[in-house]
N, C-alpha and C positions, 0 to 999 in steps of 0.2 A: 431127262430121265423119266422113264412111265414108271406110272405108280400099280405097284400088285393090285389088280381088282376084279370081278366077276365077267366071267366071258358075254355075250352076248348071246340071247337065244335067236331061233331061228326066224321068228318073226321081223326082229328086233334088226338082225341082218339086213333082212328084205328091205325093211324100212332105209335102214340107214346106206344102201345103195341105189335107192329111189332117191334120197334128196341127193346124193353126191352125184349123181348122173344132171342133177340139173345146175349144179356149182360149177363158176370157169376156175382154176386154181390162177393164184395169182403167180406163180412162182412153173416154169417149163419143166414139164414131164423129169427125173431123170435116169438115166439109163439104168439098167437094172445091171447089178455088179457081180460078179463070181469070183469074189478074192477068195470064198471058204475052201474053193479046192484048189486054189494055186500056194507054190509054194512064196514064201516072204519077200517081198520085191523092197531095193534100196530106193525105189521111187517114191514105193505108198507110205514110208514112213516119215520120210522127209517131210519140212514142213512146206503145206501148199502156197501157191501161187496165189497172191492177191485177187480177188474173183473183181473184175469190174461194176459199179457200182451200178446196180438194180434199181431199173426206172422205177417212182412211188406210184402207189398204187392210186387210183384216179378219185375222189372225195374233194373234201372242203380244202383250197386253196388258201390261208390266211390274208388280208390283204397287204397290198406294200405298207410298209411304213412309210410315213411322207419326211419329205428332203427336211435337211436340217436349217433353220432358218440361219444365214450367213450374218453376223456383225456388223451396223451399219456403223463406221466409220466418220467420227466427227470432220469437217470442214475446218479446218482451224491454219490458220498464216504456222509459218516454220517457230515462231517466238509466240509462245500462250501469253498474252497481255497482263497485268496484274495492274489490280488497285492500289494507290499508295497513301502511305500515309493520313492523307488530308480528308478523303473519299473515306476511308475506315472511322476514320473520328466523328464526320459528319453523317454517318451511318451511327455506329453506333451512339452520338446523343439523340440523336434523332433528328438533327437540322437539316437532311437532305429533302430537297424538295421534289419529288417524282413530278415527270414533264408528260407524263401519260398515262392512264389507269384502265387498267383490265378486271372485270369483275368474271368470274369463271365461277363462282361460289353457286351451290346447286343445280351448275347443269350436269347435264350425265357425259361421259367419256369424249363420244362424239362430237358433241355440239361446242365441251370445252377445248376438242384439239383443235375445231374451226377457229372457233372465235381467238383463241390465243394466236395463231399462223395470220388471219385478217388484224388482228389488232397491232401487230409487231409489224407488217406489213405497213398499217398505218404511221405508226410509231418512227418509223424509218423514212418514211416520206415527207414529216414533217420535220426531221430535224430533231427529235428527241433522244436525248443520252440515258435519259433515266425512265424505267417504265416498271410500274407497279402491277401487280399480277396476283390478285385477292383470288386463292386456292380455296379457303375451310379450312377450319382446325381440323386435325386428325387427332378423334376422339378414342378414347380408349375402350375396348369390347366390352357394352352395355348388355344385362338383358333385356333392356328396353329396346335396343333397337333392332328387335326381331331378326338376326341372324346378315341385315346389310352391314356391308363393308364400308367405313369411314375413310374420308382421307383419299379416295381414290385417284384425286386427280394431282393431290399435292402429292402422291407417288409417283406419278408416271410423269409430271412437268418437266423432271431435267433430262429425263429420254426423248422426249419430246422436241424441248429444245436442242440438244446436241444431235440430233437426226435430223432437224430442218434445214430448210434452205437457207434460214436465217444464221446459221451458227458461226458462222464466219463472221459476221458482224458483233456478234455477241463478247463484251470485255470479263464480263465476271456476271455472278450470279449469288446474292447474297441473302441472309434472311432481312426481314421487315423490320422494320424498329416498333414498340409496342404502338404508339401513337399511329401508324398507317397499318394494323391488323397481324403484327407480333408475329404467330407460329401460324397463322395461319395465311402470310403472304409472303413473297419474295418480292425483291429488286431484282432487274432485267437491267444492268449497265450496259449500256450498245458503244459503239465505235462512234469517235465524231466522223461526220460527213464532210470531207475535202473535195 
């Protein structure tokens, strides 16, 4: 709807069919109509035809959005294995004795996804059931520690382990008893080797 407003003078004209002479319109000419002297058609009142969608005008493309990363899917036998009884007791007093130790405490993401995948690696080749995996405590948000993130790797471990190659060997996965580093390590119980 135009809004009531002052004509244009005659300069002002000039002007404004100087710039419009140099614009391309984005939208095709259209025909100039003479419904005011025809009488009422049952055509023009009806309602119109769907106009097909009008190519976008040519500017900033946004970029794709990138693929959605797919679910890695654990490795795991048809029967998930469980701990029993004897394993749980000697866990929780603390008389299990880890048959291999991984220290990951302080490196940064990287370095602890290598050495945990080489170490289990190890672990598997010598024959060990139980493997100790000293993560760090996951500290609570200090203002001392300047805005890093704690705990990082003792997050991402059991994605880690259910994503590897190794996950099929893997029996359970349990916390530490305080004696071999409490909240801040886990038990790796692997499969016996037949």
């Amino acid at each position: 709807m135009r809004r009531p407003g002052r004509r244009l003078s005659a300069e002002e004209r000039d002007l404004w069919s100087q710039v419009a002479r140099t614009v391309t319109p984005l939208d095709p000419p259209r025909p100039a109509s003479h419904h005011e002297n025809r009488a009422p058609d049952k055509a023009r009142d009806a309602v119109p035809a769907p106009q097909p969608p009008r190519k976008k005008a040519k500017g900033r493309i946004p970029p794709p959005l990138p693929p959605k990363p797919v679910p890695v899917q654990p490795k795991r036998s048809d029967a998930p294995a469980h701990l029993d009884g004897s394993w749980e007791r000697r866990i929780t007093k603390g008389t299990l004795v880890p048959d291999f130790s991984l220290d990951l405490h302080g490196a940064n993401l990287d370095a602890a996804y290598s050495r945990l995948m080489h170490g289990l690696g190890q672990a598997l080749a010598m024959g060990a059931r139980v493997v100790l995996v000293v993560t760090g405590k996951p500290r609570p948000v200090d203002a001392m520690d300047r805005g890093e993130r704690r705990g990082a790797i003792r997050a991402k471990i059991s994605d880690w382990l259910a994503a590897s190659q190794y996950a099929s060997d893997i029996v359970a996965i349990r916390g530490a008893h305080r004696r071999h580093g409490g909240a801040g390590a886990i038990y790796v119980v692997l499969k016996r080797r037949r």
